[in-house]
C-alpha positions in Angstrom: 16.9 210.0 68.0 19.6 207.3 68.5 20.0 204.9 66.3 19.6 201.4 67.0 22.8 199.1 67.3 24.0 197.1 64.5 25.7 193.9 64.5 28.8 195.6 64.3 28.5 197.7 67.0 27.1 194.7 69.2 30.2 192.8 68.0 32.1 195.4 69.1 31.2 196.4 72.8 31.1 192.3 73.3 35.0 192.5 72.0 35.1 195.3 74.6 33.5 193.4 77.7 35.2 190.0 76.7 38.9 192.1 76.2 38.1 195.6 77.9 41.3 198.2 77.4 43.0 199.9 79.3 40.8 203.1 79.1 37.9 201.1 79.7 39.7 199.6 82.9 40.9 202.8 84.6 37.5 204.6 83.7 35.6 201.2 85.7 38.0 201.5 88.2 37.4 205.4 89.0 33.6 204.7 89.0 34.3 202.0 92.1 37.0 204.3 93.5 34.7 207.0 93.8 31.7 204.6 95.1 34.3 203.8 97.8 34.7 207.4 98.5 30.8 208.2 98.9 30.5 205.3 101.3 33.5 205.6 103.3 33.1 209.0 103.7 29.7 209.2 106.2 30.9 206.0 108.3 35.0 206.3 107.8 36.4 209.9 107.4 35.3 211.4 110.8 36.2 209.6 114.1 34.9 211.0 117.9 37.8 211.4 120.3 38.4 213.1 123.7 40.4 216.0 123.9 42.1 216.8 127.6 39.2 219.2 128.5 37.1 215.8 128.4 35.1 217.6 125.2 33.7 215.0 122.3 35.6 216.5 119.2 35.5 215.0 115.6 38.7 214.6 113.8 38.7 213.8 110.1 40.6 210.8 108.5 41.1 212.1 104.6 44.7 209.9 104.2 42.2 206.4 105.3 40.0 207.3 102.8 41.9 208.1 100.3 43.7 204.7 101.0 40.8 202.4 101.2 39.7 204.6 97.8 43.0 203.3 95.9 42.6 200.3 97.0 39.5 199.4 95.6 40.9 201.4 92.3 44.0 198.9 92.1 41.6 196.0 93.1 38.9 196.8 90.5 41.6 197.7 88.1 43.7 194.1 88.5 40.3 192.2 88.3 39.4 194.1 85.1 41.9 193.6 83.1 42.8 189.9 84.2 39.6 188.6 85.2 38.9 187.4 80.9 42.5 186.2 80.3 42.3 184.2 83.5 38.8 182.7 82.9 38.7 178.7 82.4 41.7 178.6 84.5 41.7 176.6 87.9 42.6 178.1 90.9 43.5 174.9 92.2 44.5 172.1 90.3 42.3 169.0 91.5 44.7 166.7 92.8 44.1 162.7 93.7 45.9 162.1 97.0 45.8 158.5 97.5 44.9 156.7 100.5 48.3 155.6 101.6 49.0 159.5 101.5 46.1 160.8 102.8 46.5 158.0 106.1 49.9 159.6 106.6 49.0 163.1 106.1 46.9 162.8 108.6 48.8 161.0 111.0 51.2 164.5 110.9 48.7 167.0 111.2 47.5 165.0 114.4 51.7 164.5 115.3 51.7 168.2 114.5 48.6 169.0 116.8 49.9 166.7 120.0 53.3 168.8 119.5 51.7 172.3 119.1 52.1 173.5 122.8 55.6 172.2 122.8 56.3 173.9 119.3 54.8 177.4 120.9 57.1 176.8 124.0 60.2 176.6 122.2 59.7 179.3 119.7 58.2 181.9 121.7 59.5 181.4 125.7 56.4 180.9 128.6 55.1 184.6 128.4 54.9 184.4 124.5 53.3 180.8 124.9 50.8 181.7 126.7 49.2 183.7 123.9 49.6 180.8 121.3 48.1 178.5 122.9 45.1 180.5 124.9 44.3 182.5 121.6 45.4 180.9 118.8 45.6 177.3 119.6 42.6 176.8 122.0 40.6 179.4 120.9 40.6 177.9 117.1 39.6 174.7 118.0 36.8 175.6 119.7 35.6 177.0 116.5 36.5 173.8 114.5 34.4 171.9 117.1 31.4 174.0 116.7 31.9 174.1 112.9 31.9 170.6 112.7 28.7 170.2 114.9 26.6 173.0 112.8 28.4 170.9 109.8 26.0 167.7 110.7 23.3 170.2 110.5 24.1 172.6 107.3 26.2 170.5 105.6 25.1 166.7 105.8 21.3 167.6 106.6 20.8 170.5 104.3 19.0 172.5 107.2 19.9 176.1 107.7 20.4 176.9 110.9 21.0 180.6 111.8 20.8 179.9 115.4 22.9 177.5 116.3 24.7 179.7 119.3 21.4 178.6 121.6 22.7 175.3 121.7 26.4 176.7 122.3 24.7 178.9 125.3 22.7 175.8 127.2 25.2 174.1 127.2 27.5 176.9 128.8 25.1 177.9 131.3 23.6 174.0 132.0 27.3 173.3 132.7 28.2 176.7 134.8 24.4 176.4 136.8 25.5 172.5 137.5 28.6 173.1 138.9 27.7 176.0 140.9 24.4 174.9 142.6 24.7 171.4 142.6 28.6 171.0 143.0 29.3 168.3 140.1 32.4 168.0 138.6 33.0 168.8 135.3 33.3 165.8 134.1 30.1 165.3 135.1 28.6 168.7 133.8 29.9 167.8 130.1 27.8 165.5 129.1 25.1 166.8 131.1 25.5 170.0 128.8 25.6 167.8 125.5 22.1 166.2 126.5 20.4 169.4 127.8 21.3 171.4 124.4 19.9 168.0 122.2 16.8 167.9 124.1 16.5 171.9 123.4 17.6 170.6 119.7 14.5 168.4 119.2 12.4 171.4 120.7 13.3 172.9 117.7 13.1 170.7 115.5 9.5 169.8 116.1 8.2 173.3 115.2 10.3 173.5 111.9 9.3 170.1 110.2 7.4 171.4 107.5 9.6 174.3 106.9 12.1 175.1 104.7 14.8 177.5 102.8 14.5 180.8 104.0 11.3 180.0 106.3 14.2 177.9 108.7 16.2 180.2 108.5 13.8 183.0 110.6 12.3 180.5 112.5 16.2 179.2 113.5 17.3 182.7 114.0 14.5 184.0 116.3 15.1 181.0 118.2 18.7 182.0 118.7 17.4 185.3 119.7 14.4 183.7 122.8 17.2 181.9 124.3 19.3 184.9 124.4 16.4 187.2 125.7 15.7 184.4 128.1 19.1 184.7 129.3 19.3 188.6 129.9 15.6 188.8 131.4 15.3 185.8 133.7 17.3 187.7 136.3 17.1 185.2 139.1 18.1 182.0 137.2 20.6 183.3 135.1 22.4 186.7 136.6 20.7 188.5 133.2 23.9 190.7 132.0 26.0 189.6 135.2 26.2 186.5 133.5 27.5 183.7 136.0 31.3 184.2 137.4 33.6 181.6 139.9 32.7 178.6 137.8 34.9 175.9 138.9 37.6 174.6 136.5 38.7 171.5 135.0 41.3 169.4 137.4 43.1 166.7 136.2 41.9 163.6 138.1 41.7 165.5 141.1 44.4 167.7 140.8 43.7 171.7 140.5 45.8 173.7 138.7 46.8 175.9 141.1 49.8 176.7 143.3 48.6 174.8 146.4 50.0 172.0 147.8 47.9 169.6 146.4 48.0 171.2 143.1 49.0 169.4 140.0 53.3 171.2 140.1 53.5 170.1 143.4 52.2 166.8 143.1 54.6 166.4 140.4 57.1 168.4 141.7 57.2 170.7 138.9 57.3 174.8 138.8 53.6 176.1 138.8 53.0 178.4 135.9 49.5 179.2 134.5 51.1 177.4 131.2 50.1 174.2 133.1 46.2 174.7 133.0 46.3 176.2 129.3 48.0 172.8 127.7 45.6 170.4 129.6 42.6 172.7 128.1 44.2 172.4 124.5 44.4 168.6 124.8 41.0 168.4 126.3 39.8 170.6 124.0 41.7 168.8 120.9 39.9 165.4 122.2 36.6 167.0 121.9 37.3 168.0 118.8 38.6 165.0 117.6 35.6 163.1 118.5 33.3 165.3 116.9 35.1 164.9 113.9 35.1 160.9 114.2 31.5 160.6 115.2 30.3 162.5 112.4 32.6 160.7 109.6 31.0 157.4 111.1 27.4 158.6 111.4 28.0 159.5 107.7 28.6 156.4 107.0 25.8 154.5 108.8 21.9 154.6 107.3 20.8 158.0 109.2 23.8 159.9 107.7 22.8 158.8 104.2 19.4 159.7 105.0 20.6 163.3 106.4 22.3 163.3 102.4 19.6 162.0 100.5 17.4 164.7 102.7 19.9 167.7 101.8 19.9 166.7 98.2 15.9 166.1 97.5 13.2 166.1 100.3 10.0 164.8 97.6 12.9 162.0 96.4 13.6 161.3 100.2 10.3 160.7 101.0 9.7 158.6 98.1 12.0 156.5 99.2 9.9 155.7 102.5 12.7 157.8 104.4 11.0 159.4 107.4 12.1 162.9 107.5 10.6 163.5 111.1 13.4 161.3 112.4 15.9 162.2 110.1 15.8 166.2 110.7 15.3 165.5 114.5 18.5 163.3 115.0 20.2 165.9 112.8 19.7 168.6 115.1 20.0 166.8 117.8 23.5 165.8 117.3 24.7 168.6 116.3 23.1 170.3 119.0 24.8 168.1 121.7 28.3 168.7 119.9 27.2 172.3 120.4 26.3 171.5 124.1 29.5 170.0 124.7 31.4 173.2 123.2 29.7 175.6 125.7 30.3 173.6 128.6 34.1 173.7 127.7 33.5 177.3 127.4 32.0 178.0 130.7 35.4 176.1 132.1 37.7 177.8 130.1 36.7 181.2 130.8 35.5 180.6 134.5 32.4 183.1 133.3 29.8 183.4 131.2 27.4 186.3 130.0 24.8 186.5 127.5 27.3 188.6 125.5 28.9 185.9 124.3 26.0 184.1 122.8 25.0 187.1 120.2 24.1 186.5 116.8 27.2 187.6 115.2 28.5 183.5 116.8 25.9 182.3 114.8 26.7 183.7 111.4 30.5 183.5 112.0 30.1 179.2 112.6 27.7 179.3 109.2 30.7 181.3 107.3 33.2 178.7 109.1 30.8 175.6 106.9 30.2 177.6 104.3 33.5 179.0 103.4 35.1 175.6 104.2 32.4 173.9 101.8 29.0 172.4 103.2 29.8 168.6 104.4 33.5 168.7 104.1 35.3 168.2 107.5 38.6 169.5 106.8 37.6 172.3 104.8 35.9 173.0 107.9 39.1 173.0 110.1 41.0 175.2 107.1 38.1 178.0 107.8 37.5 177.9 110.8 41.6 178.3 110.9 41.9 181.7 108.5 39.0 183.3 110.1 39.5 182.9 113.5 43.7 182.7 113.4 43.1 185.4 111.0 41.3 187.5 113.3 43.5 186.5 116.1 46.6 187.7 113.5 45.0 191.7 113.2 46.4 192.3 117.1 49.7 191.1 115.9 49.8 194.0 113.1 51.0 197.2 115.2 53.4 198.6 112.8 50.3 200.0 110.6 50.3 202.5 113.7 53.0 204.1 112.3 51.2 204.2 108.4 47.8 205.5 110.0 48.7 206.8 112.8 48.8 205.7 116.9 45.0 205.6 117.2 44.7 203.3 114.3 43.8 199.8 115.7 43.4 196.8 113.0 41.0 195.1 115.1 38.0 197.5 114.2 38.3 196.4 110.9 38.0 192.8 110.9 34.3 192.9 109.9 35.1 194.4 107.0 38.2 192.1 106.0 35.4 188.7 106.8 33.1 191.0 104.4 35.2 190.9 102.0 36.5 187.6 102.3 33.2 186.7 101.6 32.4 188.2 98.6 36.0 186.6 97.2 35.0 183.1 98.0 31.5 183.6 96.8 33.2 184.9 93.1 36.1 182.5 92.9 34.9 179.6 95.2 31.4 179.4 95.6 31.2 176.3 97.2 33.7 176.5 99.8 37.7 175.8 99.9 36.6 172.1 99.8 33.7 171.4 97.0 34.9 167.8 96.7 32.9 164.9 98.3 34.0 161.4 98.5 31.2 159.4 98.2 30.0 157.1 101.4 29.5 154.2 99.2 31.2 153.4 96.2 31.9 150.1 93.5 34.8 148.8 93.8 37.3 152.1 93.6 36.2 155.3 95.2 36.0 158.6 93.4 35.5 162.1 94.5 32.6 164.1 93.2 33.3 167.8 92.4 30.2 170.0 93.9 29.9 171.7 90.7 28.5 168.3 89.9 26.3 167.8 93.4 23.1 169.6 93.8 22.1 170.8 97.3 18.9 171.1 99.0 17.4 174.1 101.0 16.8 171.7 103.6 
């Protein structure tokens, strides 16, 4: 029979936990090295190929799992033994940027922005540009747009939304069906788009007023899933899995891009090159954003925004306060549905065709990680996000010399699911709240002063 601990021995394994040796580190780390090995080992260490009789063969991959094995040995190993000598220390120091600063900052990230096509031309030539600005440059603002509009939802609001991608679809295919049937411009299909995806907005909302937490999120979710299904099965509407294709594109006043006469390079007598069309879409796409960003920072400021706060914060206490929550959650999905709206019709433009491919789930939960990494109601943690994970993403083509670590069928872009996993989990231990967990405060007494969100309790919606 073993005998019960004594308050020596419990003084001791505490001593352990709190200062763990070395021993106690490398035996921890083996345990996760070898839980990496049982999982990687069904789902990483035997990949199908094609041989040249056109037979399905398995090959097995022992040197990636070994790799990914050691890795999570060193990882487990470092965070082991530095994890309690490091504890009480900040990551980031909080730093007070005053408003003179913070005006000029600013003013060069948006210098920076307006110059950014120029920038890519100069350092990378017109065939390198092209990539830049298409992929990394367009395709990351897009992102910050819809992260902003879901942020009005999630982050101001409080409501979680898990299927905010409907709203980013009706808008693509209101836009794509409007210019195609009836022949309007798009200038005239964008805010069509905004108003179609924030009357479906209200739709939603009406159904989830009494719901909350978890219970929105399903209800959110399946609705994310109808209009998808919608899509795929109403054949004659939509195209189903054809999608919609030949979608006219933006001109500029008039003016397609395009090697034609009438074309915007000859009308200006310049060279045509495709480069044309992509920096007028970053710019329009940049505006769009831009606005987003400044309607949102001035709704927070007027009575609904502090009502979509006090909401996120405490519903009973919001009600109390003779707020009406049926307004307040509408208008919040509403707007950010129409920001949504906007961002698909851009979409549709942009890509000249749409599919319901492009609206999966997966959109959905990568705008929520966008707000939630970046920290719920912060804009430009937000924008930082929305940078790492897509730019990030966009940064695994780039990596071609690990072909010649793990060989010439290795492609890094299989694996960015599990990089965003465990980006994740690393926020969630060292940042719970977000890159951003400050919040300046929309009304203040004579000096304003940020909040930490360590301080700031938030709602289930």
């Amino acid at each position: 029979m073993r005998p019960l601990a004594g308050p020596q021995t419990a003084a001791a394994e505490a001593q352990t936990a709190a200062h763990p040796t070395l021993g106690f580190a490398i035996l921890d780390a083996l345990k996760t090295g070898a839980l990496v090995i049982g999982l990687a080992t069904p789902i990483v260490l035997l990949e199908t190929r094609q041989d040249v009789s056109n037979r399905l063969v398995l090959e097995p991959r022992f040197g990636l799992v070994v790799a990914l094995a050691a890795t999570a040995f060193l990882m487990r190993l470092a965070y082991t033994l530095l994890a309690p000598r490091l504890e009480g220390w900040r990551i980031v120091p909080a730093i007070t940027v005053p408003d003179v600063w913070a005006g000029r900052l600013r003013l060069m990230a948006l210098a920076l922005l307006i110059a950014y096509p120029f920038i890519a031309l100069a350092l990378a030539g017109k065939g390198g540009a092209i990539k830049w600005i298409d992929n990394f440059g367009i395709q990351i603002l897009i992102y910050v747009m819809l992260g902003w509009g879901l942020n009005i939802v999630v982050g101001l609001a409080g409501l979680l939304d898990l299927g905010y991608v409907a709203f980013y679809a009706v808008g693509a295919y209101s836009s794509a069906l409007l210019a195609k049937t009836v022949g309007l411009s798009f200038w005239l299909c964008l805010p069509l788009a905004g108003i179609f995806a924030a009357l479906w907005g209200i739709l939603l909302g009406f159904p989830v007023l009494r719901l909350r937490g978890d219970y929105l999120a399903i209800v959110t979710l399946a609705f994310g899933e109808i209009i998808r299904l919608v899509l795929i099965n109403w054949v004659d509407f939509t195209g189903g899995y054809a999608g919609i294709s030949g979608i006219p594109r933006p001109t500029f006043f008039g003016l397609p891009f395009n090697a034609s006469e009438g074309g915007f390079a000859a009308t200006f007598g310049l060279e045509f090159t495709p480069l044309h069309r992509l920096v007028f879409l970053f710019y329009l796409i940049l505006a769009l954003a831009l606005v987003t960003n400044a309607a949102t920072i001035r709704l927070r400021r007027l009575p609904i925004g502090r009502a979509w706060e006090a909401l996120r914060e405490d519903e009973i206490a919001c009600r109390s306060l003779g707020i009406d929550t049926v307004k307040t959650k509408l208008t919040a999905f509403a707007i950010g549905a129409m920001f949504g709206g906007f961002g698909g019709a851009f979409f549709a433009a942009r890509q000249g065709f749409i599919s319901p491919e492009s609206f999966i789930f997966m959109e959905s939960a990568v705008i929520l990680a966008i707000v939630v990494l970046g920290g719920m109601g912060s804009q430009i943690g937000v924008a930082i996000a929305a940078v790492a994970m897509i730019g990030g993403t966009e940064l695994l083509r780039e990596l071609d010399w690990l072909k010649h670590v793990f060989g010439a069928g290795f492609d890094p872009t299989q694996y960015r699911m599990l990089l965003f996993g465990l980006a994740m989990v690393a926020m969630m231990i060292w940042k719970p709240r977000g890159l951003v967990s400050t919040r300046s405060p929309t009304i203040f007494l004579r000096q304003r002063k940020s909040i930490s969100g360590d301080h700031v309790k938030e709602g289930h919606g």
